[in-house]
C-alpha positions in Angstrom: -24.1 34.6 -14.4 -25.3 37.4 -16.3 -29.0 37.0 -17.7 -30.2 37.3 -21.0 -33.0 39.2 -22.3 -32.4 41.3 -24.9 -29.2 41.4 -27.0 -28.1 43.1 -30.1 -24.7 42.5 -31.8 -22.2 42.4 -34.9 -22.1 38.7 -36.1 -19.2 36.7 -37.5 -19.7 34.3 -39.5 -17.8 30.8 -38.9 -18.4 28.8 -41.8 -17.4 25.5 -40.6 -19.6 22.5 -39.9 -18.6 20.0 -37.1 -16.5 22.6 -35.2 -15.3 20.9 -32.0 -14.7 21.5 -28.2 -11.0 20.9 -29.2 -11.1 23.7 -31.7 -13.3 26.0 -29.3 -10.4 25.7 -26.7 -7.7 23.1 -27.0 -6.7 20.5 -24.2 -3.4 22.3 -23.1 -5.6 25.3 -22.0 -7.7 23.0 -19.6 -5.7 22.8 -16.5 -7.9 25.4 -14.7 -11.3 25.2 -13.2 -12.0 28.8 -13.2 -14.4 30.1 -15.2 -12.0 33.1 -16.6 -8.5 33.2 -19.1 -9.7 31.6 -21.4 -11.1 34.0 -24.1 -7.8 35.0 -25.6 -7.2 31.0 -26.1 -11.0 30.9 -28.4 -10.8 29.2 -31.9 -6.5 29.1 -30.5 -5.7 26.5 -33.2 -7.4 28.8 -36.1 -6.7 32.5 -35.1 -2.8 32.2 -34.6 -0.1 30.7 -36.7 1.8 29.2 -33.8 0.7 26.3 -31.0 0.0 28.2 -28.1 0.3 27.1 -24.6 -0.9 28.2 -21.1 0.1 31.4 -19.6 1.6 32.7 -23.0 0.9 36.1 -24.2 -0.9 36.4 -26.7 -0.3 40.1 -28.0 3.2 38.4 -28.9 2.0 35.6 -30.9 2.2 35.5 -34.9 -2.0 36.1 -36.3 -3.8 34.0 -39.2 -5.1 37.0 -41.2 -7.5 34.7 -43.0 -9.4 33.4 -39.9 -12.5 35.1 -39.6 -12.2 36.5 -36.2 -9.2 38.4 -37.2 -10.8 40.4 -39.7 -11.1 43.6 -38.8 -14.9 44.0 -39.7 -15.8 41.2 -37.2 -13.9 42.7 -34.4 -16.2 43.0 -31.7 -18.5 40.4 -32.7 -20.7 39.0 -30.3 -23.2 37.0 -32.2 -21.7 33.8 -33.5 -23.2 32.5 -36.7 -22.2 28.8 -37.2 -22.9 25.2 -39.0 -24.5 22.5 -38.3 -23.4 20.4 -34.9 -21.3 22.9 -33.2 -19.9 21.8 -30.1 -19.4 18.3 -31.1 -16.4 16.2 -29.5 -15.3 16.2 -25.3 -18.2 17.8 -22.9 -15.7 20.5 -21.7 -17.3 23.3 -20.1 -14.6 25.0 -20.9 -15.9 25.9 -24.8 -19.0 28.0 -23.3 -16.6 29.7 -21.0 -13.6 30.8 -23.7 -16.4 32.0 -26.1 -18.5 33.9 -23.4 -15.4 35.5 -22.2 -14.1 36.2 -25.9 -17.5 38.4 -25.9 -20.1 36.6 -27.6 -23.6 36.5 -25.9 -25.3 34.1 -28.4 -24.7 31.4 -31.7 -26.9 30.6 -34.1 -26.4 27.1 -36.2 -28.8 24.5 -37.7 -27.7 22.0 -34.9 -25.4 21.8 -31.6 -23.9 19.2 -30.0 -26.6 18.1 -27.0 -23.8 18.4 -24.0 -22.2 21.9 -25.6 -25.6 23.2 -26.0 -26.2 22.4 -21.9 -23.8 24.1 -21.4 -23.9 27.2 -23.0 -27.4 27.4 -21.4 -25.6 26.7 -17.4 -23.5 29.9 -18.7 -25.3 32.2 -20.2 -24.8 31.9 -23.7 -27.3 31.1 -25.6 -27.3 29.0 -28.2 -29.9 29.6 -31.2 -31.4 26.5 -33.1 -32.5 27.6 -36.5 -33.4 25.8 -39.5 -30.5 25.3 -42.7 -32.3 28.0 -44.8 -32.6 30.3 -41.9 -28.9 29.7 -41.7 -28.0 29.7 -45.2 -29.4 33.3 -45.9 -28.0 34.9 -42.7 -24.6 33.3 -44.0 -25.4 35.2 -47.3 -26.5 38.4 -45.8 -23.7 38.5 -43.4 -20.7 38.6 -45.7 -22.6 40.6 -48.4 -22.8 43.8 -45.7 -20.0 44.9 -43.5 -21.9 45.5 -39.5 -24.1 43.2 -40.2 -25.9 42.9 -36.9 -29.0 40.7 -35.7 -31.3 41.8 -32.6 -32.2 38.9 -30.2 -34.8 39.0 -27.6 -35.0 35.6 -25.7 -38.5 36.4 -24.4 -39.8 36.6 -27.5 -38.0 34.2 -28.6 -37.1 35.4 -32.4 -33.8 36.9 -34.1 -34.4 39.8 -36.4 -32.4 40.9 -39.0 -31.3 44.4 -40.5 -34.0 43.9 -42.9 -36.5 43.4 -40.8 -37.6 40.3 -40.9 -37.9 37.8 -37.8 -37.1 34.1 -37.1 -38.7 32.5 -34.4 -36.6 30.0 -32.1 -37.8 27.3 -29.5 -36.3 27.3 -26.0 -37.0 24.9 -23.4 -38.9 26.9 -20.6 -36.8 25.8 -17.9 -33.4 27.0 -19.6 -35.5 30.6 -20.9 -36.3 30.9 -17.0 -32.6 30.4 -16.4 -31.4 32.9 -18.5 -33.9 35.3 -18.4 -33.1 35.7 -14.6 -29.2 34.8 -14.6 -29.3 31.7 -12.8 -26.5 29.1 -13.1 -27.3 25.7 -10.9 -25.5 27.6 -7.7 -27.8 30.3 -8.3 -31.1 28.0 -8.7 -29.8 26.4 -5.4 -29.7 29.8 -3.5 -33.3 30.4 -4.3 -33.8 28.2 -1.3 -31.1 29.3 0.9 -33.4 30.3 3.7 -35.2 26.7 3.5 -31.5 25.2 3.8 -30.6 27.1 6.9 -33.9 26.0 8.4 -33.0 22.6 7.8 -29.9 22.6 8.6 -30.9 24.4 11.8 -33.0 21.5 12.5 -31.2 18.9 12.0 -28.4 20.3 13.7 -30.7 20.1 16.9 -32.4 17.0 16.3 -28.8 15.1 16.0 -26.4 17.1 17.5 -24.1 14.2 18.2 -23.4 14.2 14.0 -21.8 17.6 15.1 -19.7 16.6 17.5 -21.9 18.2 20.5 -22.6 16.0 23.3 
């Protein structure tokens, strides 16, 4: 995956607590285990006026001009500025996957659903944790100034805002490490590739009747 360090990026501003993995990326859209073709299906239920369904085109499909994402002053967004307990409902891995592909890099919310936020980390999106009032004025600021953008540096760990003032933000060190460096769990397990071979290596020797050799 592709690591985090530093990121800086035009936020849109989701005003809705309790958004779902449902309402991330609907259940018609899961039929495929690939991590890619889902971006264009993000927020489906809010951004179009239709139902849409796998392996429709999208460019054909009647627009909600009131969602947020279809304003054209949030076009190109790639910080995601959200309630309280985003995430919530089925563990779909899908969710991280439509909204990383869509183009965001990062949300920021009071709270996250615990499986959604795991997996945003496993796919490089990270998700921010700050506190209500944090929130609250960002939601202020955000809609009060067209290209409202916020720079985010994951080793330091803060957000700072076009007026130049910084919010700190806790990580877990194992998930910063993780980022930082790109690595998804295949990626963590690759760090020891050369200790697998040998293993393999020597156990293929040892027992070589498991292998079908004589």
């Amino acid at each position: 995956m592709n690591p985090f360090t530093k990121h800086s990026g035009l936020v849109c501003p989701l005003d809705r607590a309790n958004v779902d993995t449902d309402q991330i990326i609907p259940k018609q859209f899961l039929k495929s285990i690939k991590r890619s073709g889902f971006g264009q299906n993000v927020f489906d239920p809010w951004r179009y006026l239709d139902e849409g369904q796998p392996g429709q085109a999208c460019s054909t499909r009647p627009i909600n001009p009131d969602f947020v994402l279809n304003q054209p002053r949030y076009r190109g967004a790639s910080v995601l500025l959200a309630r309280e307990n985003f995430g919530c409902g089925s563990s779909r891995e899908h969710a991280p996957w439509a909204l990383a592909e869509y183009g965001f890099r990062a949300i920021l919310a009071p709270s996250f659903a615990d499986i959604f936020y795991n997996n945003s980390c496993k796919n490089g999106l990270l998700p921010i944790v700050l506190d209500k009032a944090a929130i609250d004025t960002l939601f202020s600021q955000c809609v009060a100034s067209e290209g409202y953008a916020l720079r985010i540096d994951l080793a330091a760990q803060t957000v700072t805002r076009p007026d130049g003032v910084t919010h700190t933000f806790n990580v877990d060190a194992f998930r910063k490490h993780c980022l930082l460096n790109g690595l998804d769990d295949i990626g963590l397990t690759l760090q020891h590739a050369d200790a697998i071979r040998a293993f393999e290596a020597h156990h293929r020797a040892a027992q070589p009747w498991v292998f079908g050799a004589a």
